[in-house]
C-alpha positions in Angstrom: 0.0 0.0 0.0 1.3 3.2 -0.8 1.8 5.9 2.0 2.5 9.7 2.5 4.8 10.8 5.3 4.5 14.4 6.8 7.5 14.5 8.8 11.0 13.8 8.5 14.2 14.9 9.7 16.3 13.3 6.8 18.3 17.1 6.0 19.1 17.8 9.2 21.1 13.8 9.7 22.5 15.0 6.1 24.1 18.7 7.3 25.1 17.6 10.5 26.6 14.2 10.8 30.4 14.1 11.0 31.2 12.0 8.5 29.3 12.3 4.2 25.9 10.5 3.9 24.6 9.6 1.3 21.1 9.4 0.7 20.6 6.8 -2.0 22.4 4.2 -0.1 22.9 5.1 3.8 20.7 2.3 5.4 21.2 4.3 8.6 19.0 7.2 7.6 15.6 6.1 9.2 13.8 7.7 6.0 16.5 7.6 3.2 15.8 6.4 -0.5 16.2 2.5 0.6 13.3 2.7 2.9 11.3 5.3 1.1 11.2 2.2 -1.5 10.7 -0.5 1.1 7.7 1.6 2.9 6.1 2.4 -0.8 6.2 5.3 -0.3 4.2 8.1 -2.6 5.5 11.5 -1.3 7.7 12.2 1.4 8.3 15.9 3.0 11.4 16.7 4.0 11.8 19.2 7.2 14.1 21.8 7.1 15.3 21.9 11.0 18.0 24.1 12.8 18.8 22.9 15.2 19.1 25.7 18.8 23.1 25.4 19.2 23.0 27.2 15.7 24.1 30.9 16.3 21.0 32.6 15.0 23.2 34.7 12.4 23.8 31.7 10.6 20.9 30.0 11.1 19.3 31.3 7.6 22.3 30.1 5.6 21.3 26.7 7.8 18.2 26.8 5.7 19.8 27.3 2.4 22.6 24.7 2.9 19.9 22.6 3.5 17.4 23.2 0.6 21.1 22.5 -1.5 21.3 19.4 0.3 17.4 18.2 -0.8 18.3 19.5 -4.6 21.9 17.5 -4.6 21.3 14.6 -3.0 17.4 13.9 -3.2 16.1 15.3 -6.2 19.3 14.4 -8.3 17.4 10.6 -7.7 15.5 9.3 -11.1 12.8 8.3 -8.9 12.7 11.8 -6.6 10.1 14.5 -8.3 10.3 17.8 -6.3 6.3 18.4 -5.8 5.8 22.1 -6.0 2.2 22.0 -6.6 -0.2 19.9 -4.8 -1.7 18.5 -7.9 1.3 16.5 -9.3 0.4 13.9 -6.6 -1.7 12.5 -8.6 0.6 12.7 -11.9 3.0 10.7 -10.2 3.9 7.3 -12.3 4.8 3.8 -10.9 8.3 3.8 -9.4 8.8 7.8 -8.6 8.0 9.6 -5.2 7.3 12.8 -4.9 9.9 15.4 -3.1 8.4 18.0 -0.7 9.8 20.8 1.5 8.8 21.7 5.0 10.2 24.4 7.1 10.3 23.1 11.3 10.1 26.0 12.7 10.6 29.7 11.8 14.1 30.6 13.8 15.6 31.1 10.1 14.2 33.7 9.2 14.3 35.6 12.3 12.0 38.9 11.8 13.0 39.0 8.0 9.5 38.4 6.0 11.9 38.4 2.9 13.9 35.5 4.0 11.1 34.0 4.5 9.8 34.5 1.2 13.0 33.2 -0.6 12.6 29.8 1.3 8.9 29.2 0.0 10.3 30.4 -3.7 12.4 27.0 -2.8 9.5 24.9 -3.2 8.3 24.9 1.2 4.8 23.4 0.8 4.4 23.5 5.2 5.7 25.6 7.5 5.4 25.4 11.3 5.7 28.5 13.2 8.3 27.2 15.9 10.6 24.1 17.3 9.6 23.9 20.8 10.9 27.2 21.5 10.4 31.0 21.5 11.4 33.3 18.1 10.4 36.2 17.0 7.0 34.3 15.8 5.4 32.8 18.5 6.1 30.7 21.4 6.9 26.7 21.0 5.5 23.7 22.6 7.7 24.2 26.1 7.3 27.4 26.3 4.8 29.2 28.8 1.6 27.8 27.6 0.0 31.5 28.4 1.9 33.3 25.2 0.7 33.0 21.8 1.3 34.4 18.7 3.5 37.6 18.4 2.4 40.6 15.7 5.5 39.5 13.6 3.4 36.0 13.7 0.6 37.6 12.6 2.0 38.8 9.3 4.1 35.6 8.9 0.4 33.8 8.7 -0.6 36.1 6.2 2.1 35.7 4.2 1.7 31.7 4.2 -2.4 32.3 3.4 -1.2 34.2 0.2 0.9 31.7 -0.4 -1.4 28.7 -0.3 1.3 27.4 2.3 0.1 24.5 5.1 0.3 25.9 8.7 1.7 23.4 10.8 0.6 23.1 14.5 2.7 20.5 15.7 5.0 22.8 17.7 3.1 25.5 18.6 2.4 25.7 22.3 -0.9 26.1 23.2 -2.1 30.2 23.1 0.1 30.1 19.9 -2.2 26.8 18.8 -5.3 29.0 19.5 -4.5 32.3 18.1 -3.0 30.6 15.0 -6.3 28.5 14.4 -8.6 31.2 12.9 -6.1 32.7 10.8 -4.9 30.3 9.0 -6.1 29.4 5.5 -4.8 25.8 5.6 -3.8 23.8 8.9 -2.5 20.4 9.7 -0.8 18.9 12.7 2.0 17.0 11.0 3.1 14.9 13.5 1.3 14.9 17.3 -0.6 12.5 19.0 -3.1 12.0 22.0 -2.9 13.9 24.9 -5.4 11.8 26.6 -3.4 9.0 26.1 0.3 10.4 26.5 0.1 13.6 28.5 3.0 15.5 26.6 3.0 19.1 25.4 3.7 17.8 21.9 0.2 16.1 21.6 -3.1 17.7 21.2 -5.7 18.1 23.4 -9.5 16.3 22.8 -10.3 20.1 22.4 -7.6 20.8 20.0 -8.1 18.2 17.8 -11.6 18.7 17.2 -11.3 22.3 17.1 -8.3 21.7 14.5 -10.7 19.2 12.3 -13.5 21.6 12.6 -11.6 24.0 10.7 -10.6 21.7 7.8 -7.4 20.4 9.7 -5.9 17.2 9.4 -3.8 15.1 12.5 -1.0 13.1 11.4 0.4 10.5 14.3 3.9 10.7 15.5 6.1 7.4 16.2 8.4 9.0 18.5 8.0 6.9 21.7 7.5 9.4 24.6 4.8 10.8 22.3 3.4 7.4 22.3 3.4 6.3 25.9 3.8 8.7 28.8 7.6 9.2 30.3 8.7 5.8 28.3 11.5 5.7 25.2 11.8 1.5 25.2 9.7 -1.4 24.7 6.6 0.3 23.5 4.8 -1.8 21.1 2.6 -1.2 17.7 -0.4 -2.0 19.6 0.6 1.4 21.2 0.7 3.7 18.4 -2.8 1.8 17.5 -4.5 3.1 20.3 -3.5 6.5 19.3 -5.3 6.0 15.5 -8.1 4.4 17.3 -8.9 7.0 19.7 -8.3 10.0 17.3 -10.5 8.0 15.0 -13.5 8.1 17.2 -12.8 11.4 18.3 -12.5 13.4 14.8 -13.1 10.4 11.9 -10.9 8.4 10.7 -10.6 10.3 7.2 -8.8 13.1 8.9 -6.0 11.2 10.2 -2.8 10.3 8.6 0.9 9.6 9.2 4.0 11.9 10.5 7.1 9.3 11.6 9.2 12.0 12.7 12.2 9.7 11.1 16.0 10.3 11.5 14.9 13.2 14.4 14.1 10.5 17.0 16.5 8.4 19.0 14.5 5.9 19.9 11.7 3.9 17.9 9.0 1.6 18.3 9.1 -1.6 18.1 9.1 -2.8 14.3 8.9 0.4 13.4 12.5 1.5 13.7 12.4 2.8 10.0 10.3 3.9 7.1 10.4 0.9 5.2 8.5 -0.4 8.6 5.6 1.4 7.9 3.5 -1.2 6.0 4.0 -3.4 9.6 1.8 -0.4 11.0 -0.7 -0.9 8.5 -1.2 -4.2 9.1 -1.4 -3.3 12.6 -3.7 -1.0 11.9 -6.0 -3.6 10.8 -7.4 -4.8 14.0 -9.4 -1.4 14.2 -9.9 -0.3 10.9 -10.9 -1.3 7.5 -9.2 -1.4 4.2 -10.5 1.5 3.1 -9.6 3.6 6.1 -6.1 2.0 6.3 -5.7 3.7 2.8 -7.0 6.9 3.6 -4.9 7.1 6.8 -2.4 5.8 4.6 -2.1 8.6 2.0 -5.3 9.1 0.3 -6.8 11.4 3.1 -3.7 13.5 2.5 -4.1 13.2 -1.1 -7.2 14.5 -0.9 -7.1 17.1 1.4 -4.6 19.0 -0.4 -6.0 18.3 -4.1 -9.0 20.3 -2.4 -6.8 23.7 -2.1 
């Protein structure tokens, strides 16, 4: 079955290991091209992430070392197609995967809307407002909870509204999540969980989530494992991550959820799901609570649908 993965940290192992990595063949990259092919996958976006130990005078160049890192080592793949418009998911032919950028956070552009504007002329089809931390945007995920979205914020929104861009909520903390909801044109949490079932500031609330759906939102489920199971990082099982779908499921629908591994920016996985090419072991999972026809929506069509709608 074919899938669509919202998050991945695959540009950020690429700029920062030590030693050259190569894409096509590095089995070590959780979502690199080996197990983009062993999960089937249809499209894959590919974070841009800087990480805080970045001086933030360099942190924009960060950005565009990255994006040259996504053009020279993933795109130069015959089976890579950059996506730049929503539609060419469905163009896509047997064999290639589509190619998407995603900006994790907004710390590279500091208070620049111009910079910000040069990264989505790169092809950034989501952008989430913060990491987990402050800039000059709006406040992250462990951040005061109290402190929302800043007046720089606000025009940073309506720049991605012009745009057509997909506000990510994932890291938002949670004033930032509610001030940011009304604004935005397009929404998604691209990969959070439960909160009732794993009480981290990372996951969404019952209220969130239904408040995020209700405005034409989408949830994509996270496979890092203290997202997953409160305070725990080992031995947590798929059965796990399936309560997650289930519960979700019968709190917004089914046909809103989707997926968001969080690959190659976790440490620790879940068990047979420590890579990409894993994921069709969490559709079969996924079987014990849903049908075919939701597996493939959660899969990718609900995805593929949402966006085809823009």
């Amino acid at each position: 079955m074919r899938i669509i993965d919202l998050h991945c940290d695959v540009l950020y192992q690429l700029s920062s290991r030590e030693q050259p990595t190569d894409f096509r063949t590095d089995e070590t990259l959780q979502c690199g091209f080996v197990h983009l092919k062993e999960a089937q996958a249809k499209a894959q976006i590919f974070a841009i992430f800087i990480d805080e130990v970045i001086p933030e005078n360099e942190r924009y160049m960060e950005a565009l070392r990255q994006i040259e890192l996504f053009q020279a080592q993933v795109l130069t793949q015959p089976e890579m197609v950059h996506i730049t418009d929503w539609q060419q998911l469905s163009t896509l032919e047997e064999g290639q995967i589509g190619a998407i950028l995603s900006l994790e956070g907004c710390d590279a552009i500091g208070g620049d809307l111009n910079k910000l504007k040069m990264l989505l002329n790169a092809g950034i089809k989501l952008v989430g407002l913060t990491w987990n931390f402050e800039n000059a945007v709006a406040y992250g995920a462990q951040e005061d909870p109290t402190k929302g979205l800043k007046a720089f914020g606000k025009e940073v929104v309506t720049c991605l509204n012009e745009h057509d861009i997909i506000i990510d909520v994932s890291h938002l903390n949670m004033q930032s999540f509610w001030d940011v909801l009304p604004l935005a044109k397009h929404i998604i949490a691209s990969h959070s969980n439960a909160r009732t079932l794993c009480d981290h500031e990372r996951n969404l609330t019952d209220e969130q989530a239904k408040a995020l759906v209700a405005h034409g939102g989408h949830i994509h489920l996270v496979y890092n494992p203290p997202f997953v199971v409160e305070d725990a990082e080992d031995n947590i099982e798929l059965e796990d991550l399936v309560k997650h779908f289930s519960y979700l499921a019968d709190l917004v629908g089914a046909e809103h959820l989707g997926l968001g591994s969080d690959f190659d920016g976790i440490h620790h996985t879940i068990q047979k799901l420590h890579h990409l090419g894993d994921t069709q072991q969490l559709l079969a999972a996924l079987e014990t609570t849903f049908t075919k026809q939701q597996i493939e929506g959660i899969a990718y069509q609900n995805f593929e649908r949402y966006v085809q709608a823009f």
